[in-house]
DSSP file (Angstrom, degrees, kcal/mol; ACC not computed):
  #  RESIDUE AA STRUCTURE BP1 BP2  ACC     N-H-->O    O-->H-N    N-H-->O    O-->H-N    TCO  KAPPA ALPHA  PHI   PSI    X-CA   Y-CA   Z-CA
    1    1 A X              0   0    0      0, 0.0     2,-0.3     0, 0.0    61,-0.2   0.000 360.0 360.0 360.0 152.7   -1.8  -21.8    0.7
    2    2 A X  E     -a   62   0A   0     59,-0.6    61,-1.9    58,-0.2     2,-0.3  -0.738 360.0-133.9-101.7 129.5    1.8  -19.9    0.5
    3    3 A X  E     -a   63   0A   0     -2,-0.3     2,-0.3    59,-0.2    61,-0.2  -0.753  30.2-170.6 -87.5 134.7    2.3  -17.6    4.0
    4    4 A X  E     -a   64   0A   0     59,-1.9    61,-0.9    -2,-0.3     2,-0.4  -0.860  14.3-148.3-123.3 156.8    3.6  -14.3    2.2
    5    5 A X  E     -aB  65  26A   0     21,-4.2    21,-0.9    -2,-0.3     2,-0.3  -0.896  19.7-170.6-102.3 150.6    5.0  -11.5    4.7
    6    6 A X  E     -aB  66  25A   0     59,-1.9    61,-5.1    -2,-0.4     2,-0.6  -0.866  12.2-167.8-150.2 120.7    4.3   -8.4    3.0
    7    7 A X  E     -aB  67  24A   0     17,-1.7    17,-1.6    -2,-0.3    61,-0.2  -0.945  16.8-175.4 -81.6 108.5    5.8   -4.8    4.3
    8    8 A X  E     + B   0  23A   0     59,-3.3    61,-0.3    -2,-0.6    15,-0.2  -0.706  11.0 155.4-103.9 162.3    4.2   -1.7    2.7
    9    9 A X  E     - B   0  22A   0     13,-0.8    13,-1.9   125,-0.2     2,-0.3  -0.785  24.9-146.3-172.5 153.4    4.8    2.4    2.9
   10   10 A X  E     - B   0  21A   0     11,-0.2     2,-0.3    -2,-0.2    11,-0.2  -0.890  13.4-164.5-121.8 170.2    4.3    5.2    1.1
   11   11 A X  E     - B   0  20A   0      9,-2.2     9,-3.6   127,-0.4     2,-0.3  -0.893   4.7-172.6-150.2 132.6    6.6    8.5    1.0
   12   12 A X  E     - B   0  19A   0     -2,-0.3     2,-2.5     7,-0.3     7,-0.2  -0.777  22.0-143.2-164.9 121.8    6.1   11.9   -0.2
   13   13 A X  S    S-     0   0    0      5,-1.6     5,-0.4    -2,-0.3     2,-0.2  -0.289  93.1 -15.9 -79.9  66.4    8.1   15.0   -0.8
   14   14 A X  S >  S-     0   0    0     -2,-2.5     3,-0.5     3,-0.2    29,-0.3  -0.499  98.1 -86.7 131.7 168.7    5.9   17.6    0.1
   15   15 A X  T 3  S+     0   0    0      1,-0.5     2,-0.1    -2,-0.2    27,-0.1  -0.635 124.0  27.0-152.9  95.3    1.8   16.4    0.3
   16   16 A X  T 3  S+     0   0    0     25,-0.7    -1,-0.5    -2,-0.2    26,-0.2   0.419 112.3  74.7 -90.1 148.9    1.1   16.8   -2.9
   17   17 A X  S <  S-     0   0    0     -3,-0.5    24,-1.7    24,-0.3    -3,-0.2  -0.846  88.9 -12.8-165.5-149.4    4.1   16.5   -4.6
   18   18 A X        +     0   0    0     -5,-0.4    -5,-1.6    -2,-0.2     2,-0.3   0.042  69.0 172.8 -63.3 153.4    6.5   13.7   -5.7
   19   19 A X  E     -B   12   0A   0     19,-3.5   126,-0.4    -7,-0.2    19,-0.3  -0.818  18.1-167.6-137.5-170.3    5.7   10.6   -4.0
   20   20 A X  E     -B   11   0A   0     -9,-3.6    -9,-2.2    -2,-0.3    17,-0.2  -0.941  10.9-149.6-166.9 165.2    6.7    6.5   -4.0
   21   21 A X  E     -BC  10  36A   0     15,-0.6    15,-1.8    -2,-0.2   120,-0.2  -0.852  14.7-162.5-133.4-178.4    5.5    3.8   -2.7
   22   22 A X  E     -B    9   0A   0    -13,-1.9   -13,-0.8    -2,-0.2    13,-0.2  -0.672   3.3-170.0-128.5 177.1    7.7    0.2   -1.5
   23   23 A X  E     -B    8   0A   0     11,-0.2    11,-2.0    -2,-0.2     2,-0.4  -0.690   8.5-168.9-163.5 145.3    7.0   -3.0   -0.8
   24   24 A X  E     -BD   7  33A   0    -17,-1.6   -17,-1.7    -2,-0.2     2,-0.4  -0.978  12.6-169.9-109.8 111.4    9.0   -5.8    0.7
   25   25 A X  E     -BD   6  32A   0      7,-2.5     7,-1.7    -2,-0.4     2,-0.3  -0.962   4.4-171.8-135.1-179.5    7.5   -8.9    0.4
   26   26 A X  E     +BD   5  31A   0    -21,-0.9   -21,-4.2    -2,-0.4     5,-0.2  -0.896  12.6 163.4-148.2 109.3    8.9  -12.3    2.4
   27   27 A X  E >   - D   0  30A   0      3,-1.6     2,-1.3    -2,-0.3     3,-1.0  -0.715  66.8 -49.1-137.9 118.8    7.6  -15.8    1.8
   28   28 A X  T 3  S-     0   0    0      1,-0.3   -24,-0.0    -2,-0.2    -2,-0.0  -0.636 124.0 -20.8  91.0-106.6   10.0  -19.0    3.2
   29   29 A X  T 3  S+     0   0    0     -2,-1.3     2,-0.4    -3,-0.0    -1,-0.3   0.164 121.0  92.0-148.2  20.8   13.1  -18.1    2.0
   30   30 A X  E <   -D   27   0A   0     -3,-1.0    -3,-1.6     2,-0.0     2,-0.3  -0.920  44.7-178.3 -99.4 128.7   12.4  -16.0   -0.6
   31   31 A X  E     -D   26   0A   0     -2,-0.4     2,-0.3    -5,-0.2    -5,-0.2  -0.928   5.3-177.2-144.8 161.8   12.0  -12.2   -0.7
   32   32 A X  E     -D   25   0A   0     -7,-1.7    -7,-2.5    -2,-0.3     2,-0.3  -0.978   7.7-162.3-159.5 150.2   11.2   -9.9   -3.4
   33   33 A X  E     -D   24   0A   0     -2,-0.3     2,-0.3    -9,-0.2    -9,-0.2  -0.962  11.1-172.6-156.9 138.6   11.0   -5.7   -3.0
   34   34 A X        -     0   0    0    -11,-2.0     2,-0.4    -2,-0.3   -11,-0.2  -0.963   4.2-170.7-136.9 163.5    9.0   -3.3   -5.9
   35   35 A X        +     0   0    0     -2,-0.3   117,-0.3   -13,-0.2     2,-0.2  -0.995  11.3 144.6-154.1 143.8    9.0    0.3   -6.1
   36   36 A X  B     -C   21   0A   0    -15,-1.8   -15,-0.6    -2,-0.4     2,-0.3  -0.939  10.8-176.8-161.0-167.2    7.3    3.4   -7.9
   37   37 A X        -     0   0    0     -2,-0.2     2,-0.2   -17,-0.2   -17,-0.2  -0.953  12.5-143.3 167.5 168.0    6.2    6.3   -8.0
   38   38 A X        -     0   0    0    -19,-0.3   -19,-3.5    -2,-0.3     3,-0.3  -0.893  30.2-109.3-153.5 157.8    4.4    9.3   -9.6
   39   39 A X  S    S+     0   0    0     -2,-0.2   -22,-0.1     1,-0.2   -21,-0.0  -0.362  87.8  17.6 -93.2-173.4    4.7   12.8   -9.7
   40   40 A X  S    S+     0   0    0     -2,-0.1    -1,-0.2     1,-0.1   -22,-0.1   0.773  85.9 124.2  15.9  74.5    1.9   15.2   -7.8
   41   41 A X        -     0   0    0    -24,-1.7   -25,-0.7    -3,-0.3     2,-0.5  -0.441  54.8-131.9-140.3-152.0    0.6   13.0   -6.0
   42   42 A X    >>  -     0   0    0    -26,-0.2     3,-1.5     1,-0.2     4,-1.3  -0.938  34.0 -99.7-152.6 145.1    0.0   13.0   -1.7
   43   43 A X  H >> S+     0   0    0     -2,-0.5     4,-3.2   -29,-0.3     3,-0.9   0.875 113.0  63.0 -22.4 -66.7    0.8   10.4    0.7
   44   44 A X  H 3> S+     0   0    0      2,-0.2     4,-1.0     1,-0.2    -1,-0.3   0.789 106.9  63.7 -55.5 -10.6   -2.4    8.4    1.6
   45   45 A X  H <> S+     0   0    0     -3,-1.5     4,-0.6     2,-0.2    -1,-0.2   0.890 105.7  35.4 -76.0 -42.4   -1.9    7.9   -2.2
   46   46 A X  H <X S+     0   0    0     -4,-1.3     4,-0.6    -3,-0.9    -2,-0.2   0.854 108.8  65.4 -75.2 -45.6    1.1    6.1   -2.1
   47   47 A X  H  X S+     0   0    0     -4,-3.2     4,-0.7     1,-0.2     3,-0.3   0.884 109.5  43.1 -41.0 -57.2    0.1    4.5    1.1
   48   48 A X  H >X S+     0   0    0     -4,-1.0     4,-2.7    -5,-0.3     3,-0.7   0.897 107.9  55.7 -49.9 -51.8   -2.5    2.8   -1.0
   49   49 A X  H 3X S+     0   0    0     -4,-0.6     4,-0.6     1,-0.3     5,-0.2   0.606  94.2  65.8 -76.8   1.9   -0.6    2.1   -3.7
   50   50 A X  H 3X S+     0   0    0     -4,-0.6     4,-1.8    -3,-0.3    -1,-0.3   0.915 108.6  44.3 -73.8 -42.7    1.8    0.3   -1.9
   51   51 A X  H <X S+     0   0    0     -3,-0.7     4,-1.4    -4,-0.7    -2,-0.2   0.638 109.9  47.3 -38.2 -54.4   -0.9   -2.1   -1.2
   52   52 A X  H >X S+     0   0    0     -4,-2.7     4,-1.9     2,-0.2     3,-0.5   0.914 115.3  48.7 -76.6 -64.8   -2.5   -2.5   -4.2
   53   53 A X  H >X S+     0   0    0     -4,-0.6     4,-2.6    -5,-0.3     3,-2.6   0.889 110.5  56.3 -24.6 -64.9    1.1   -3.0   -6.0
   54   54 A X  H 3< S+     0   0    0     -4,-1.8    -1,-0.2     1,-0.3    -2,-0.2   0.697 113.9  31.5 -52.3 -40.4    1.9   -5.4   -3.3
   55   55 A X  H << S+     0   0    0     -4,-1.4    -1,-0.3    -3,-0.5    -2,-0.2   0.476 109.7  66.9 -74.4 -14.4   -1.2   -8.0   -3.7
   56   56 A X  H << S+     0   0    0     -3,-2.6    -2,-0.2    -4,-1.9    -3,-0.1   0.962 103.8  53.7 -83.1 -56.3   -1.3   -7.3   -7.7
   57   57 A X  S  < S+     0   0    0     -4,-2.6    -1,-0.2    -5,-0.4    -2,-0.2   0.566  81.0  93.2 -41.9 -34.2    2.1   -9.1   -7.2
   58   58 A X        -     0   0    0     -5,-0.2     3,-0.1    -4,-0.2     4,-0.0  -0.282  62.7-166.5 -54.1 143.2    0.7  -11.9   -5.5
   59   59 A X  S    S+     0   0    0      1,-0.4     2,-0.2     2,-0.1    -1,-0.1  -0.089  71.0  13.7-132.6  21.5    0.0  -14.7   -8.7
   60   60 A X  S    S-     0   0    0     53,-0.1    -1,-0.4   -58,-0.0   -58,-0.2  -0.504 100.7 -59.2 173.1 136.3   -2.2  -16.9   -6.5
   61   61 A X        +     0   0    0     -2,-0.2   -59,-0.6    -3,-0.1     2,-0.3   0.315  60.0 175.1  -7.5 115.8   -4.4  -17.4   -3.1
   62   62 A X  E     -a    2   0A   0     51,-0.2    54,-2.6   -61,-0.2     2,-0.8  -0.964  47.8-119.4-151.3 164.8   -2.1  -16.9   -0.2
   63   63 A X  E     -ae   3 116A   0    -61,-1.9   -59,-1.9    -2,-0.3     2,-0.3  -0.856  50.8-170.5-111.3 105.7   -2.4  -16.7    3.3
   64   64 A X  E     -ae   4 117A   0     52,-4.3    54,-1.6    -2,-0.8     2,-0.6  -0.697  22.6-163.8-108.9 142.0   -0.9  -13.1    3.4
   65   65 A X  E     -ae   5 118A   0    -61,-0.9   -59,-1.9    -2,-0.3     2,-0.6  -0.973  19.5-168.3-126.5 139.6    0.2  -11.0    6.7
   66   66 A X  E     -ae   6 119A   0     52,-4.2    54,-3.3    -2,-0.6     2,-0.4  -0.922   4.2-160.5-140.3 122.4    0.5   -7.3    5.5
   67   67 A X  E     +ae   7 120A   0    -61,-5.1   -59,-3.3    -2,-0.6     2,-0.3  -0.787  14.1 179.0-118.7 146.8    2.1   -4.9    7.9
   68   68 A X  E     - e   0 121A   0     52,-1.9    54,-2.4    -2,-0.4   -59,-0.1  -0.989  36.0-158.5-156.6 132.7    1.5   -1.3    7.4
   69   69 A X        +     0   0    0     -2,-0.3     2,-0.6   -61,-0.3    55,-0.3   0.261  69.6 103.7-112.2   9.1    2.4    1.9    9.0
   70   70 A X     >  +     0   0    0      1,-0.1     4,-0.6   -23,-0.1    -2,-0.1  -0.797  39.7 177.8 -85.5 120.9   -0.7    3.8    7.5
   71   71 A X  H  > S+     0   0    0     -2,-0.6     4,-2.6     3,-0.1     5,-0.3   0.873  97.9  53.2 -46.0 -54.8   -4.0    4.5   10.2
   72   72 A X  H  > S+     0   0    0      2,-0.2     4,-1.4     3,-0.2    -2,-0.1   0.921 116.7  36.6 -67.8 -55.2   -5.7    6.4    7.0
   73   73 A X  H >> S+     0   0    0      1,-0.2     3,-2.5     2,-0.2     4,-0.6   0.891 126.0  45.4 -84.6 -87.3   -5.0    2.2    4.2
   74   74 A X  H 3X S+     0   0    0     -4,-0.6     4,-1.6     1,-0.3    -1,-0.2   0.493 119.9  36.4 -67.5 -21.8   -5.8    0.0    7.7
   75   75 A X  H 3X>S+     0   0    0     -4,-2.6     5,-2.8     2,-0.2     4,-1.4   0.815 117.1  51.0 -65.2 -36.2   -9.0    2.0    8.8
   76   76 A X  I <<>S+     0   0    0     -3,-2.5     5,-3.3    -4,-1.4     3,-0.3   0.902 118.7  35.4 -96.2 -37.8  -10.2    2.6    5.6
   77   77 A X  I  <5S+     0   0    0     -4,-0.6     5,-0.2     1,-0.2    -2,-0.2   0.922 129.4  33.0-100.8 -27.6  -10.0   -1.2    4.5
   78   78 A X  I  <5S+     0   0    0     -4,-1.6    -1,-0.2    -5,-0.1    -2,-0.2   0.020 141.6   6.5 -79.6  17.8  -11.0   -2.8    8.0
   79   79 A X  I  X5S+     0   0    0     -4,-1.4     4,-0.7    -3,-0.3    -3,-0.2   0.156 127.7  44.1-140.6 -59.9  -13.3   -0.2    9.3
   80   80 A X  I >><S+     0   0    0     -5,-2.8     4,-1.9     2,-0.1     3,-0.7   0.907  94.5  75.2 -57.8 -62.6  -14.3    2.8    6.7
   81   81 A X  H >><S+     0   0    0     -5,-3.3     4,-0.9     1,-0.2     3,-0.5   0.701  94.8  49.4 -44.6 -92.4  -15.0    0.5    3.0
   82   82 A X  H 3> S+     0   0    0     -5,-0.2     4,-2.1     1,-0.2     5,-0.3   0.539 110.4  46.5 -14.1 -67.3  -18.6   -1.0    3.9
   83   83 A X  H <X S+     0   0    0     -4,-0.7     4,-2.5    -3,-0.7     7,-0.3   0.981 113.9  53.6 -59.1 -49.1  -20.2    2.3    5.1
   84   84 A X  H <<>S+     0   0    0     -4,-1.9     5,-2.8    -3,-0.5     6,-2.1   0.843 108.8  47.8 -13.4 -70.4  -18.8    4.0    1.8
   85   85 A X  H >X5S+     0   0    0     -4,-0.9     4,-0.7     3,-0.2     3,-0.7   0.952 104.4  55.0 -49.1 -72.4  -20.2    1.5   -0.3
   86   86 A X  H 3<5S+     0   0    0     -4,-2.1    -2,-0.2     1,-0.3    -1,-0.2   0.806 114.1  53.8 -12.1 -63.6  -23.6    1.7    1.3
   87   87 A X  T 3<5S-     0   0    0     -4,-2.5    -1,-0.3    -5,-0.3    -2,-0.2   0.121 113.7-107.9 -43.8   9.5  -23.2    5.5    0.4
   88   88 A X  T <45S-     0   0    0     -3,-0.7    -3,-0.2    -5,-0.2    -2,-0.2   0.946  82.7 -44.1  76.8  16.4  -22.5    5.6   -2.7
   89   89 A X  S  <<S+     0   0    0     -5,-2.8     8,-1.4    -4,-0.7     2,-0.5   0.914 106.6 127.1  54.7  30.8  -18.6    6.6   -2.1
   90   90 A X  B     -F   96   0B   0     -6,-2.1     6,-0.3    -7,-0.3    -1,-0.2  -0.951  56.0-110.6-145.7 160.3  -19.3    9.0    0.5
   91   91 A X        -     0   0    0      4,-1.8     3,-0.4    -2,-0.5     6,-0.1   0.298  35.1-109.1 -16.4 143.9  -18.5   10.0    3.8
   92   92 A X  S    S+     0   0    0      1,-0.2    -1,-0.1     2,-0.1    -2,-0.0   0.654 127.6  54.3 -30.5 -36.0  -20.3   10.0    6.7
   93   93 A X  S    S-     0   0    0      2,-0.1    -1,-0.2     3,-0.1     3,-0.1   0.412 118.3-116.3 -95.2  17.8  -20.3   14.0    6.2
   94   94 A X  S    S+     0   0    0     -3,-0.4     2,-0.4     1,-0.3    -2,-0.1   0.863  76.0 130.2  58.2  44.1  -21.8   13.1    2.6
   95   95 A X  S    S-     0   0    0      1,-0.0    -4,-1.8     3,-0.0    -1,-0.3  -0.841  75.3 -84.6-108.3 168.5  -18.8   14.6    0.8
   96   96 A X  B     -F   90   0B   0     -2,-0.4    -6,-0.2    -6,-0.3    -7,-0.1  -0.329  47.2-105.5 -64.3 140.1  -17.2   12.3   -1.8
   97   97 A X        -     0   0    0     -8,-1.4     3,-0.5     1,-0.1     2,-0.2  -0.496  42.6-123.7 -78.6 157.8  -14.3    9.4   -0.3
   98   98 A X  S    S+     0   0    0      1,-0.3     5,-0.1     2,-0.1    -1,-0.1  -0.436  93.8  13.8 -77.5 158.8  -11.0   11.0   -1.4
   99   99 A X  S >> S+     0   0    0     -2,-0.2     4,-1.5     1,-0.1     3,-1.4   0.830  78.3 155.4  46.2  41.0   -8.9    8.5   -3.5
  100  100 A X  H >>  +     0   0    0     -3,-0.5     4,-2.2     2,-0.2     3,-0.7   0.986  67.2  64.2 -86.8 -59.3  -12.2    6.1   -3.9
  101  101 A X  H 3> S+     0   0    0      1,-0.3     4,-0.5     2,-0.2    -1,-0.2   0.455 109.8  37.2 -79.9  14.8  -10.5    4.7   -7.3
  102  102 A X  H <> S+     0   0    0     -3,-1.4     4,-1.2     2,-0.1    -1,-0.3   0.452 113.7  49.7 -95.9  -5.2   -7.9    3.4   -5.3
  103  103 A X  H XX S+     0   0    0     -4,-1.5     4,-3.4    -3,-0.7     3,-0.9   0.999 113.8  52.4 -60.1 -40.9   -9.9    2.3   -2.4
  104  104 A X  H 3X S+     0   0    0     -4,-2.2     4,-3.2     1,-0.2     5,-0.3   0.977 113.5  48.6 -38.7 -68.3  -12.2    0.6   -5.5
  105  105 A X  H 3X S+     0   0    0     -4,-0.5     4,-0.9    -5,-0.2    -1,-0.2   0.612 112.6  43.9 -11.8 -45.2   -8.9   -1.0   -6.6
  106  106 A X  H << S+     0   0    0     -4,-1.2     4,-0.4    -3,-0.9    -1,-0.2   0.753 107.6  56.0-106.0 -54.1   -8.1   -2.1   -3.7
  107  107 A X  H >X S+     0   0    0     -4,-3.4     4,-2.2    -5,-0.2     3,-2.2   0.973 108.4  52.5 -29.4 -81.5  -11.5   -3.4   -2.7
  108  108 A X  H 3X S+     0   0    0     -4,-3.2     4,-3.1     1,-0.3     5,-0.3   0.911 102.6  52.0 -24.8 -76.3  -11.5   -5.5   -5.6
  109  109 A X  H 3< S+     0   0    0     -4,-0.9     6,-0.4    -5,-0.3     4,-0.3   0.571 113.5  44.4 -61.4  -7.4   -8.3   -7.2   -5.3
  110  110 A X  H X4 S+     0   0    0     -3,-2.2     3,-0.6    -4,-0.4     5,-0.4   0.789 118.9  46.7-101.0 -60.7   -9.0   -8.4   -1.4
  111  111 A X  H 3< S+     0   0    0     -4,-2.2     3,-0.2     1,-0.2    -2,-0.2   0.870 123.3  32.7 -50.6 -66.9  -12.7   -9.5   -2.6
  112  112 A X  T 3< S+     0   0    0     -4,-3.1     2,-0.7    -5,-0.3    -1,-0.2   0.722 108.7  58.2 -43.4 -42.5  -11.3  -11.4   -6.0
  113  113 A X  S <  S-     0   0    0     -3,-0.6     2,-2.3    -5,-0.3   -51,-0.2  -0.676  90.6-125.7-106.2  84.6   -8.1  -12.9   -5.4
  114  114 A X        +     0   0    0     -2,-0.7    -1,-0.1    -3,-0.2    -2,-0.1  -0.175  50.2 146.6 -16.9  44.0   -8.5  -15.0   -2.8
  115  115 A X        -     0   0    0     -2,-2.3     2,-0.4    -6,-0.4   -52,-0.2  -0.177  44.1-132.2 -79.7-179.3   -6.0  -14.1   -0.2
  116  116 A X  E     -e   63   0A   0    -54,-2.6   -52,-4.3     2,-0.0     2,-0.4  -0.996  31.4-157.4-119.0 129.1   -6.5  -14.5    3.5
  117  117 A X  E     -e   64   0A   0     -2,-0.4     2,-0.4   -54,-0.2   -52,-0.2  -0.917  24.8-173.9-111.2 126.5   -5.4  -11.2    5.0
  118  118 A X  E     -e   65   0A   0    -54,-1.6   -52,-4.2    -2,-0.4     2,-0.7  -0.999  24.4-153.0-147.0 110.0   -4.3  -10.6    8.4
  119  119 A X  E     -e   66   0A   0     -2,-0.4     2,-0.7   -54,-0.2   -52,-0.2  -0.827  17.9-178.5-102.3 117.4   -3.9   -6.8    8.4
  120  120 A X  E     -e   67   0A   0    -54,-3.3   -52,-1.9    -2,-0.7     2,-0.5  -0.842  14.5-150.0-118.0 133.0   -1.3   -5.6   10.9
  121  121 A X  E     -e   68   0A   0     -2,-0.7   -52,-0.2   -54,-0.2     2,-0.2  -0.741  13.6-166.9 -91.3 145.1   -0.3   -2.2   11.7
  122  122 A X        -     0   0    0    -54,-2.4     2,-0.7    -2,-0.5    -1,-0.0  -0.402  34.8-104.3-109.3-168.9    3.1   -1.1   12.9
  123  123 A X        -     0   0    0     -2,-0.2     5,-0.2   -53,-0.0     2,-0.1  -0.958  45.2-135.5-134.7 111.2    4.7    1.8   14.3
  124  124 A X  S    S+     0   0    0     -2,-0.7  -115,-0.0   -55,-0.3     7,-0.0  -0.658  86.8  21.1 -93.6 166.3    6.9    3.5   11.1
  125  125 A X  S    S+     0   0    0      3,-0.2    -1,-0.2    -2,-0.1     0, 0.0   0.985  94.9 116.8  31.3  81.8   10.5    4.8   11.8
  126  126 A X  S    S-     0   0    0      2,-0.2    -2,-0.1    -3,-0.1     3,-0.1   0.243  94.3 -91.3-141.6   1.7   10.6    2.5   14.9
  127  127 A X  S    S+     0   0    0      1,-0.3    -3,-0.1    -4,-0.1    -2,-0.0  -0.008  72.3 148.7 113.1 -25.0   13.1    0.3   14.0
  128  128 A X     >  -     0   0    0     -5,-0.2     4,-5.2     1,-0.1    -1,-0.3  -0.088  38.5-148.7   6.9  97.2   11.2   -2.6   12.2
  129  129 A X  H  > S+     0   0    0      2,-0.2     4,-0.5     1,-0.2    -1,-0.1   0.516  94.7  51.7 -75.3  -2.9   13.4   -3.9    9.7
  130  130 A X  H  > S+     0   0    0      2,-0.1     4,-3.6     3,-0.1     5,-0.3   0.732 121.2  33.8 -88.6 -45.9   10.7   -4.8    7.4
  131  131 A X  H  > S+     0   0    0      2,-0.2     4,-2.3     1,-0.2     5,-0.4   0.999 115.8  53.5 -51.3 -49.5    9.2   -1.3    7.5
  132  132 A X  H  X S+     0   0    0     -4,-5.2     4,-1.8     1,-0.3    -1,-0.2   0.956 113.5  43.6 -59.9 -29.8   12.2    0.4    7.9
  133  133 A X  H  X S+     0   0    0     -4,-0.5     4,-2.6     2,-0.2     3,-0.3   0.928 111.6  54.0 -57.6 -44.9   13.3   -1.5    4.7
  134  134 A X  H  X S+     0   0    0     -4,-3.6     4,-3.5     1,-0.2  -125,-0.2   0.926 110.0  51.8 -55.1 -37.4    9.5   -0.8    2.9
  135  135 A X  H  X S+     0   0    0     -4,-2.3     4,-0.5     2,-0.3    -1,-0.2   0.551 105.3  49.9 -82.4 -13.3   10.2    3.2    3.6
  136  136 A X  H  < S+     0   0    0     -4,-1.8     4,-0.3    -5,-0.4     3,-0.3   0.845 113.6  50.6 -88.2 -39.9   13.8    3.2    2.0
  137  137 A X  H >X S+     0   0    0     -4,-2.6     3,-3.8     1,-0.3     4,-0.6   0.876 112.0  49.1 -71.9 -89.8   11.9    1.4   -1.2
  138  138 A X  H 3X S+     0   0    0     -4,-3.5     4,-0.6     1,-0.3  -127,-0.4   0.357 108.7  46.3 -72.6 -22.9    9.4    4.0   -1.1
  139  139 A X  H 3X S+     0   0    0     -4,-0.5     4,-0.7    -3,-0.3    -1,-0.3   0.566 109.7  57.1 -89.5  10.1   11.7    6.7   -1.0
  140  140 A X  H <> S+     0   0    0     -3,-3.8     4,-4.3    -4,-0.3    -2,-0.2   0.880 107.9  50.1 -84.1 -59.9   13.7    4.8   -4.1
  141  141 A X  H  X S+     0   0    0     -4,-0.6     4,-4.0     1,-0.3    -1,-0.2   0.879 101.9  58.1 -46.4 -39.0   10.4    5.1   -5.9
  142  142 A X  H  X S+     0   0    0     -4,-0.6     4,-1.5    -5,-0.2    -2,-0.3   0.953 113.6  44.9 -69.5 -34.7   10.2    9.2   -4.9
  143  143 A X  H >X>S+     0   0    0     -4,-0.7     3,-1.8     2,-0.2     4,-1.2   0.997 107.6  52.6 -68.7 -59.0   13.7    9.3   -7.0
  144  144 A X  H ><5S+     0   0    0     -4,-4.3     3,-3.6     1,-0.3     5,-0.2   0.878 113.5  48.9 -49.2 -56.0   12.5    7.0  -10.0
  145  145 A X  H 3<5S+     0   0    0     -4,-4.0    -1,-0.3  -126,-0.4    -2,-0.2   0.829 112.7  46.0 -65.2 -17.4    9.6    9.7  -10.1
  146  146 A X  H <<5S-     0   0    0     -3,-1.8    -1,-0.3    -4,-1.5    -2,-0.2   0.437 116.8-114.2 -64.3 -24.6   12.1   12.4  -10.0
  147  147 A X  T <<5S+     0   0    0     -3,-3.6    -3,-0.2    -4,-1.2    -2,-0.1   0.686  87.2 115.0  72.9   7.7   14.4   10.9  -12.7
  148  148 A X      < +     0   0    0     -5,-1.0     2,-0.3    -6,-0.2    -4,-0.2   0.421  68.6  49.1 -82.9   2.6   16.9   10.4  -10.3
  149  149 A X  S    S-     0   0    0     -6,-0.3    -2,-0.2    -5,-0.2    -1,-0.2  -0.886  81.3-121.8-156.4 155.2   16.8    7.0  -10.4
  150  150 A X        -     0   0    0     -2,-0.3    -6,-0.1    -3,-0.1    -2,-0.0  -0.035  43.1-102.1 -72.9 155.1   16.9    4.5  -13.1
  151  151 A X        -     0   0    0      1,-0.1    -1,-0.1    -7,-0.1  -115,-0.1  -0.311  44.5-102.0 -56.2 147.0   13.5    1.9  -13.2
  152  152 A X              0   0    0   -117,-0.3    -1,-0.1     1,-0.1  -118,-0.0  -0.228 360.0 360.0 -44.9 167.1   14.2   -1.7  -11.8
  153  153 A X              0   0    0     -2,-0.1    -1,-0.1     0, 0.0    -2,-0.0   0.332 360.0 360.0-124.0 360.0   14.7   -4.3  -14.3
């Protein structure tokens, strides 16, 4: 199996409002960075979709370490998803999960593709050059939604 590094974050100017999300990711001597982004949208949205981008990217089973400055994307996929599911998609206070069709998403793509995931959290804007690097991409993405800057190619 291919060890990937993978940095994620998401960014948003105002919560909701434009947002992006980054990704760096790092395997061997190879490195590869995506960005997007949408308008009205909220952070934990991006956060997520940094995630999901980042593994969709993935083209086969790897042995992935996926470093994250979200509480809300590493609780929710190591602690929160089961009881959810058992529920129906709700809460503990029996309200509906916010964002459940990316958590679904998201879900999917760790069950299916057949990484091994070693989920690590980090401390963002702490000087992490992988973060800090994920958080610049994610605010590259709030411009692309903004039309202030042009798509990657």
């Amino acid at each position: 199996m291919n060890q990937v590094e993978i940095y994620t974050d998401g960014a948003c100017k105002g919560n909701p409002g434009p947002g992006g999300w980054g990704v760096l990711l790092r395997s061997g001597s190879t490195q590869k960075e995506l960005f997007g982004g949408e308008l009205g949208t909220t952070n934990n949205r991006m956060e997520l979709m940094a995630v999901i981008q980042a593994l969709s990217a993935l083209k086969r089973p790897c042995a992935v370490t996926l470093y994250l400055d979200s509480q809300y994307v590493l609780k929710g996929i190591t602690e929160w998803l089961p009881g959810w599911k058992a529920k129906g998609w709700r809460t503990a206070g029996k309200t509906p999960v916010k964002n459940a069709e990316l958590w679904k998403r998201l879900d999917d793509l760790v069950q299916q593709s057949g990484h091994v995931i070693d989920w690590r959290w980090v401390r963002g804007h702490n000087g992490d050059p992988g973060n800090e690097r994920a958080d610049a991409l994610a605010n590259m993405g709030v411009e692309l939604a903004l039309g202030q800057r042009k798509p990657p190619v």
